[in-house]
GUTOR-78177 format. One record per residue: x negated, y negated, z negated of N, C-alpha, C, O in turn; residue number from 1. Coordinates in nm, 2 decimals. Atoms other than C-alpha are relative to their C-alpha. Last residue first. Example, Ala and Ser with C-alpha at 12.3 -4.5 7.8 and 13.67 -1.06 7.14 Angstrom:
{r {0.09; 0.11; 0.00}; {-1.37; 0.11; -0.71}; {0.08; -0.11; -0.08}; {0.03; -0.22; -0.09}; 2},
{r {-0.09; 0.12; 0.00}; {-1.23; 0.45; -0.78}; {-0.09; -0.12; 0.00}; {-0.19; -0.12; -0.07}; 1},
REM end
This chain:
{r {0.08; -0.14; 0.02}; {-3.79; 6.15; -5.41}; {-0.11; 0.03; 0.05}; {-0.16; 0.14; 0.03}; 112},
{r {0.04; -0.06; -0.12}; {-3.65; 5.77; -5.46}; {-0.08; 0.13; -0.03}; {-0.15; 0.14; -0.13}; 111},
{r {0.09; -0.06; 0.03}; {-3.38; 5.72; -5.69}; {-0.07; 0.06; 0.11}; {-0.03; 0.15; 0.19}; 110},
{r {-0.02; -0.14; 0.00}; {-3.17; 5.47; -5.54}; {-0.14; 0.05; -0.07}; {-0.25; -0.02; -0.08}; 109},
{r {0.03; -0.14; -0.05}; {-3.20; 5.06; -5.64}; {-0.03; 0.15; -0.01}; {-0.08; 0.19; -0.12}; 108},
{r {0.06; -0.13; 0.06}; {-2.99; 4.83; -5.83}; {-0.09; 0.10; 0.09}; {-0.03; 0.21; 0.10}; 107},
{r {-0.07; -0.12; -0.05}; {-2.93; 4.49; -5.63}; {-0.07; 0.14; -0.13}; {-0.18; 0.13; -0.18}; 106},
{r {-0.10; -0.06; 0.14}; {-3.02; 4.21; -5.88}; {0.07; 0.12; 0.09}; {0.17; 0.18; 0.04}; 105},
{r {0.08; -0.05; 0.13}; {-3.32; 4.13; -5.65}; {0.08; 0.03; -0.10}; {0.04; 0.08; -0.20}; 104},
{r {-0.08; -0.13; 0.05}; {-3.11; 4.16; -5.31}; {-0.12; 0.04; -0.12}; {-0.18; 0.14; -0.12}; 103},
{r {-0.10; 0.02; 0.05}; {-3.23; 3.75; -5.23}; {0.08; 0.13; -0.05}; {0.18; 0.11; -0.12}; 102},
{r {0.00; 0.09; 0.16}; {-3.60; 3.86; -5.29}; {0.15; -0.04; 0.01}; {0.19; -0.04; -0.11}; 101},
{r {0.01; 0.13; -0.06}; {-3.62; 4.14; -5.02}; {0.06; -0.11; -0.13}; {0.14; -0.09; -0.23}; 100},
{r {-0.14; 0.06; -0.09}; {-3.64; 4.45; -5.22}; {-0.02; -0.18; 0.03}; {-0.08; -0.27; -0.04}; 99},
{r {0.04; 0.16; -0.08}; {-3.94; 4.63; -5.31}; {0.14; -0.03; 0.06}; {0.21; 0.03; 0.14}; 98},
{r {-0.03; 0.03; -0.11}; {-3.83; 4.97; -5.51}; {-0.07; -0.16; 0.05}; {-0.11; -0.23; -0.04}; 97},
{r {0.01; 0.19; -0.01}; {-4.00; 5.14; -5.80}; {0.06; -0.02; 0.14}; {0.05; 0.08; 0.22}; 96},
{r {-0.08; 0.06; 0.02}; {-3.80; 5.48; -5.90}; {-0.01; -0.09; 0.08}; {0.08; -0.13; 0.15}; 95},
{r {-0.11; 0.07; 0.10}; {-4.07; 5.68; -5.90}; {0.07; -0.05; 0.06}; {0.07; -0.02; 0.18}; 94},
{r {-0.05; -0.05; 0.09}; {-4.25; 5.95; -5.68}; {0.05; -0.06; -0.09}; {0.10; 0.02; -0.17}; 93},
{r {-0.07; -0.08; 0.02}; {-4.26; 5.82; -5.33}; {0.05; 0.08; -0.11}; {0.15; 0.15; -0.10}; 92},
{r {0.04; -0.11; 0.00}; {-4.38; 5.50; -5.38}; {0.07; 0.15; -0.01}; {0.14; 0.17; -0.11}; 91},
{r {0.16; 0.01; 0.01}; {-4.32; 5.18; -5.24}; {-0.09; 0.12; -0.03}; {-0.21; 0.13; 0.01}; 90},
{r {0.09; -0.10; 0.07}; {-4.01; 5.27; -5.10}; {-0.14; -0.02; -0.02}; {-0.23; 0.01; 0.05}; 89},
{r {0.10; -0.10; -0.12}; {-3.78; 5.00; -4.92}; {-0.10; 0.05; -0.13}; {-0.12; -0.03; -0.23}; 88},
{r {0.08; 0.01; 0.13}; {-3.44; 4.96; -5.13}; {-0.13; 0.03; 0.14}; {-0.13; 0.11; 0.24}; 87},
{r {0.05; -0.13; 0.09}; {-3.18; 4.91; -4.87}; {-0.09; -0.03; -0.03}; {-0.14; -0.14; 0.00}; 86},
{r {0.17; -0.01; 0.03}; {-3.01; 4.61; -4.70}; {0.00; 0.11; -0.09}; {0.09; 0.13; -0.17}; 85},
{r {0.03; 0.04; 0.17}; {-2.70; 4.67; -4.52}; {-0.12; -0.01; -0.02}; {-0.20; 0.03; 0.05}; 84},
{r {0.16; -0.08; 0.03}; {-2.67; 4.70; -4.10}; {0.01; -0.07; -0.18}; {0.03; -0.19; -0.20}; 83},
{r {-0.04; -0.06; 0.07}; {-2.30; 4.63; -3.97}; {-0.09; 0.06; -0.11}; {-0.07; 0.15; -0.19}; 82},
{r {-0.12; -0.02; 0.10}; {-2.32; 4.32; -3.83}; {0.02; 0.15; -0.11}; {0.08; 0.14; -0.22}; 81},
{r {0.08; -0.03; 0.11}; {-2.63; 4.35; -3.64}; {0.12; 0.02; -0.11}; {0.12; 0.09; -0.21}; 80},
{r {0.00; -0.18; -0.03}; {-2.41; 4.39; -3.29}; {-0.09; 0.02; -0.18}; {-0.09; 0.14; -0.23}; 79},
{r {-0.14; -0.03; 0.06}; {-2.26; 4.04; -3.37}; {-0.02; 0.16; -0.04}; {0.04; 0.23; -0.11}; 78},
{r {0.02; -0.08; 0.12}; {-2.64; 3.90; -3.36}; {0.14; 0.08; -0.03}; {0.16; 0.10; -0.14}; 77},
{r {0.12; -0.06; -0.01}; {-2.52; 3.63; -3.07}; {-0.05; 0.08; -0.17}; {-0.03; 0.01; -0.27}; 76},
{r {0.07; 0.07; 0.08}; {-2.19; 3.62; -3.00}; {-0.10; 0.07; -0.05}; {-0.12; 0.19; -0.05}; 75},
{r {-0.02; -0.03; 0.11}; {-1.96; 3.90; -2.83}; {-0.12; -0.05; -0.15}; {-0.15; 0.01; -0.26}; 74},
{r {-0.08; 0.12; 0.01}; {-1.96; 3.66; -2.47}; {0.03; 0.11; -0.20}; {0.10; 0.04; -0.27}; 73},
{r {0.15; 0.04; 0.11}; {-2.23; 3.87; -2.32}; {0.14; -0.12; -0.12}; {0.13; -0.25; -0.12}; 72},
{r {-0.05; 0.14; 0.10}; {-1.94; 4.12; -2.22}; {-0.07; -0.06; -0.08}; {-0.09; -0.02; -0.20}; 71},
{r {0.03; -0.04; 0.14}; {-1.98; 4.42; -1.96}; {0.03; -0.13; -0.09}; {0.13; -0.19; -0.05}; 70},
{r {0.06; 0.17; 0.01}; {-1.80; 4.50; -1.69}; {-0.08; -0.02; -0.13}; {-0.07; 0.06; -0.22}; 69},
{r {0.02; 0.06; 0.10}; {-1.65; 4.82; -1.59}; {-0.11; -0.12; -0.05}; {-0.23; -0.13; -0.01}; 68},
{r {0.13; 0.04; 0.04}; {-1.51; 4.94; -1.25}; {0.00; -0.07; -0.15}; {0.10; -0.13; -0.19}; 67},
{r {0.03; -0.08; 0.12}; {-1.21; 5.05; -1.05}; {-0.12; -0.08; -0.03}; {-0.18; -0.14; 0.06}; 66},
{r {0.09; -0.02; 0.08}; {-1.07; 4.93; -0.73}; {0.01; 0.01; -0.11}; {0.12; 0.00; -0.16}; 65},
{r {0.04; 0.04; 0.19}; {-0.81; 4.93; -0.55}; {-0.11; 0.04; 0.00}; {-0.15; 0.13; 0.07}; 64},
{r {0.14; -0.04; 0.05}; {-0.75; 4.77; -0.16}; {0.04; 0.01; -0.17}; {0.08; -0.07; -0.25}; 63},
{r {-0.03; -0.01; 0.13}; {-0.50; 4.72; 0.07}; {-0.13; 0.04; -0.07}; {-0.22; 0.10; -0.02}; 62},
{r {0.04; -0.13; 0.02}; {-0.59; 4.59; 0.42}; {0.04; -0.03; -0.18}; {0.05; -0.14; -0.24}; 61},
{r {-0.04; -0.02; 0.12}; {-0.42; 4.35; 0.66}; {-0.03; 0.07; -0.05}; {-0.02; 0.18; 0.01}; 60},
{r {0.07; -0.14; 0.11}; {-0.53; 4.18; 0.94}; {0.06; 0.03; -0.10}; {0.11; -0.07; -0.15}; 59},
{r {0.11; -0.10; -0.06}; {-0.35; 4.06; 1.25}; {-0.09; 0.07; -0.08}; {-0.14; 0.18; -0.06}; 58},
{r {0.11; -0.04; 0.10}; {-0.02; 3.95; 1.10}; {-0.14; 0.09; 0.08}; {-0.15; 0.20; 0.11}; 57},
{r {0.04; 0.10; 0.13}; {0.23; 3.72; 1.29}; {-0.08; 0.08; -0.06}; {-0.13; 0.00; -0.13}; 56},
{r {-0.05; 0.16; -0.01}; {0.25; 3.82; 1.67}; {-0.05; -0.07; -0.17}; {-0.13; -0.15; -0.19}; 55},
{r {0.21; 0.05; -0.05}; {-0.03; 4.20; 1.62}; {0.07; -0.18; -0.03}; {0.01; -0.26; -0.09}; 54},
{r {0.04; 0.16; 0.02}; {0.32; 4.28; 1.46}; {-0.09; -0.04; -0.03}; {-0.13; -0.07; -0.14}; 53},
{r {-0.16; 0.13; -0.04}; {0.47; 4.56; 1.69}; {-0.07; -0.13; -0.10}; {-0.09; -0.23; -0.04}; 52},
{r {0.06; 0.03; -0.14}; {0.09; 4.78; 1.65}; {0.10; -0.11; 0.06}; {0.07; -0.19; 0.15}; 51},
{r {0.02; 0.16; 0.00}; {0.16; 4.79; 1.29}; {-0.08; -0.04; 0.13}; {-0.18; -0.11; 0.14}; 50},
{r {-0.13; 0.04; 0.05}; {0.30; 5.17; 1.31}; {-0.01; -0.13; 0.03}; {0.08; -0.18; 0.10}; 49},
{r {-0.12; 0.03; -0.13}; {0.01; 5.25; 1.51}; {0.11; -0.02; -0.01}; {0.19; -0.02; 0.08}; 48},
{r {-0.10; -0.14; -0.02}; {-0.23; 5.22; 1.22}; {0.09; -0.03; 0.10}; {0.13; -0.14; 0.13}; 47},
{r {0.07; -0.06; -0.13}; {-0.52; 4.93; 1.26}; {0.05; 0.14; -0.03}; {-0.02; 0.24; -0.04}; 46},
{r {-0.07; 0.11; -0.14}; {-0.30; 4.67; 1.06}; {-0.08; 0.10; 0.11}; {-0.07; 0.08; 0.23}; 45},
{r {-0.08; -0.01; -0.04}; {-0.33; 4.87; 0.71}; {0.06; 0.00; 0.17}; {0.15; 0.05; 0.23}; 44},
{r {-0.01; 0.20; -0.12}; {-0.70; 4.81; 0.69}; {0.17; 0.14; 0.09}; {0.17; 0.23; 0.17}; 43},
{r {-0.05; -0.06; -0.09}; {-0.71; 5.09; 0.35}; {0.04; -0.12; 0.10}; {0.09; -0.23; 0.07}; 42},
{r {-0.05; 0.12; -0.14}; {-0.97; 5.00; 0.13}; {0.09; 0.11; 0.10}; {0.06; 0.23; 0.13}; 41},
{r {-0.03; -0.05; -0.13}; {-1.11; 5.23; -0.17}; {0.07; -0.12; 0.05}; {0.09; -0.22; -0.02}; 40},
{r {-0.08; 0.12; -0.10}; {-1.32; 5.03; -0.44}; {0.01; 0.13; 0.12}; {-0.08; 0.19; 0.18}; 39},
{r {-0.01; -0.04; -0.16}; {-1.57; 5.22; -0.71}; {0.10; -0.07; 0.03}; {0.15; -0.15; -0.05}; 38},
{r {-0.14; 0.03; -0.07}; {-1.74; 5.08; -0.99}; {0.05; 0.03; 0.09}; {-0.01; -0.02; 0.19}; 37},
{r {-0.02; -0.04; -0.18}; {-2.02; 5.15; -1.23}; {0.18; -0.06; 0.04}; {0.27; -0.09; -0.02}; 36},
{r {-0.16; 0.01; -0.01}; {-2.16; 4.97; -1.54}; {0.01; 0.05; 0.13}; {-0.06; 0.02; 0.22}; 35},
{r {0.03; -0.06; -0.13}; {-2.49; 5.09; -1.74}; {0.20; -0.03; 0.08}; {0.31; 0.01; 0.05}; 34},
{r {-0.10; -0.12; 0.01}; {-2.61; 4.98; -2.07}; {0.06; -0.06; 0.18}; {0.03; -0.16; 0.25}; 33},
{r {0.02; 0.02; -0.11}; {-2.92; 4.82; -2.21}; {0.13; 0.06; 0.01}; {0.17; 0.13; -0.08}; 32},
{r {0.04; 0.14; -0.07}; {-3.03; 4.69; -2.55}; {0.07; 0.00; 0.13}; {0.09; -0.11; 0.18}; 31},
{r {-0.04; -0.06; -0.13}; {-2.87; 5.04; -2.75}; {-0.02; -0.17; 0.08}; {0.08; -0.24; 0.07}; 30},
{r {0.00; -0.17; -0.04}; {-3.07; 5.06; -3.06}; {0.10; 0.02; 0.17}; {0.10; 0.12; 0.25}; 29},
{r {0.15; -0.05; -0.02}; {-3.23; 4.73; -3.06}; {0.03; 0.12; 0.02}; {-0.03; 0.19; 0.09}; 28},
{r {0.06; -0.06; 0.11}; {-2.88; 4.53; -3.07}; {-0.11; 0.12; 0.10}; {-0.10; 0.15; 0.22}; 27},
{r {-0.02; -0.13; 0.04}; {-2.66; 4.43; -2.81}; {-0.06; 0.12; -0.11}; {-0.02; 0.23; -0.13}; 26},
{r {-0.07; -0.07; 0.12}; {-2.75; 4.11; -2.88}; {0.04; 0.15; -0.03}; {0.04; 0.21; -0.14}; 25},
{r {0.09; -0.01; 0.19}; {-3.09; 4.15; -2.69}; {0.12; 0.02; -0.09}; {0.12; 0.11; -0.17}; 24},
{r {-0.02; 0.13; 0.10}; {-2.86; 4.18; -2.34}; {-0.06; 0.05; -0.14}; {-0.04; 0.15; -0.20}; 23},
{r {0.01; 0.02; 0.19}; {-2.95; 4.46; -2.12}; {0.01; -0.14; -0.02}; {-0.03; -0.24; 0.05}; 22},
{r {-0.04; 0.12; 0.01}; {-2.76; 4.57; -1.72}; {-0.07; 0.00; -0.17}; {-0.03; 0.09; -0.24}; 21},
{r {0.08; -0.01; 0.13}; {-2.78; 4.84; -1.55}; {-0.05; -0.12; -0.04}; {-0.12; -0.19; 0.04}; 20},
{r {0.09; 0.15; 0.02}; {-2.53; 4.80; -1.21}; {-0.05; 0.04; -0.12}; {0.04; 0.11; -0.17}; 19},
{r {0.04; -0.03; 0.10}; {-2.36; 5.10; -1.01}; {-0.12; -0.12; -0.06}; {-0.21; -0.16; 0.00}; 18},
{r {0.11; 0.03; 0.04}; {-2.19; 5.11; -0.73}; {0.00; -0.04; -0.12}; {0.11; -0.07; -0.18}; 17},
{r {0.01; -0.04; 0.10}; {-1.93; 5.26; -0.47}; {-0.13; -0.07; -0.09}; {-0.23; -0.08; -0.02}; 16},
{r {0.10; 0.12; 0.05}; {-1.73; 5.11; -0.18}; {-0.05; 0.10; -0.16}; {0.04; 0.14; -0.24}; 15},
{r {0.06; 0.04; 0.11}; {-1.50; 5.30; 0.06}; {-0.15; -0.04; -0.08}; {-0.26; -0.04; -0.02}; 14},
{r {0.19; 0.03; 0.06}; {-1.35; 5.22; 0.34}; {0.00; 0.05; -0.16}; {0.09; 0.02; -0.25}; 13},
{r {0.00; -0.05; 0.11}; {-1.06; 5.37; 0.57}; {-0.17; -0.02; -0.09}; {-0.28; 0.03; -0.09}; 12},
{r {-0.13; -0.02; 0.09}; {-0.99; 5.21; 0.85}; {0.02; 0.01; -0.14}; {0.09; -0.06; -0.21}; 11},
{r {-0.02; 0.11; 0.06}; {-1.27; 5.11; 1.01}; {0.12; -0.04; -0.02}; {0.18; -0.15; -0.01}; 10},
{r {-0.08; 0.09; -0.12}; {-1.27; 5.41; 1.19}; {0.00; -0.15; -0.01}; {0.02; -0.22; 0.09}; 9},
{r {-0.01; -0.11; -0.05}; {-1.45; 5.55; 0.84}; {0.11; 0.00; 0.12}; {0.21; 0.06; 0.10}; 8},
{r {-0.09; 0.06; -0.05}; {-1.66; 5.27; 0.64}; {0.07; 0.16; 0.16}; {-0.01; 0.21; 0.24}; 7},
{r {-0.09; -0.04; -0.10}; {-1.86; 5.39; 0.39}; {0.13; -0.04; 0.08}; {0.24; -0.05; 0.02}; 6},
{r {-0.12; -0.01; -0.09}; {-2.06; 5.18; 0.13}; {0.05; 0.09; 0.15}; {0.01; 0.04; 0.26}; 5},
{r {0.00; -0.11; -0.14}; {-2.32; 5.30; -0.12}; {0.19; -0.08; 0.07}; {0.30; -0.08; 0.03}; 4},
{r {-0.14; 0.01; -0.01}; {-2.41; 5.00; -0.42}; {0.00; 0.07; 0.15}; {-0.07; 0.03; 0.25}; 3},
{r {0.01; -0.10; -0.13}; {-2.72; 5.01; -0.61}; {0.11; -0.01; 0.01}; {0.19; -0.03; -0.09}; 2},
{r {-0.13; -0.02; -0.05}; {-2.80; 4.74; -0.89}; {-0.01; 0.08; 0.13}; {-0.11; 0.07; 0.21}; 1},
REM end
């Protein structure tokens, strides 16, 4: 994780960073993935307009941010979901296929 902050009178802030992040479900082809976020700040209470009500409010600052998150919460294997079983190739010039023993009444492709 890396995160750059600027602060500018101490008025005006901003906040930027960046987190890399893997989970296994995510599957083998993409394990790892990358979230950033930025955050401006504005400290309302140190402009000279809000210099009359130092009595009831001494700090005030607005703030948005931005940023993406990621989500271990999409159950485990969910990313495998879409993978079928195929014929694996015993030889490249016939037909013959090896298939895992529950896809033995599958038909297999002609292999070239």
């Amino acid at each position: 994780m890396g995160r750059i902050f600027y602060s500018f009178k101490d008025k005006y802030l901003i906040t930027a960073s960046v987190r890399r992040d893997g989970y296994s479900a995510f599957g083998q082809m993409n394990p790892r993935a990358t979230f950033p976020a930025v955050a401006l700040g504005w400290v309302f209470t140190s402009e000279k307009f809000m210099e009359a009500s130092g009595s009831w409010l001494n700090y005030g600052k607005l703030r948005f941010s931005w940023g993406q998150n990621g989500n271990r919460d999409i159950g485990q294997y969910d990313a495998l979901a879409s993978l079928t079983p195929d014929c694996i190739p015993i030889s490249t010039r016939t037909e013959m296929c090896m298939l895992p023993p529950r896809y033995t009444s599958t038909v297999c492709r002609t292999i070239h």
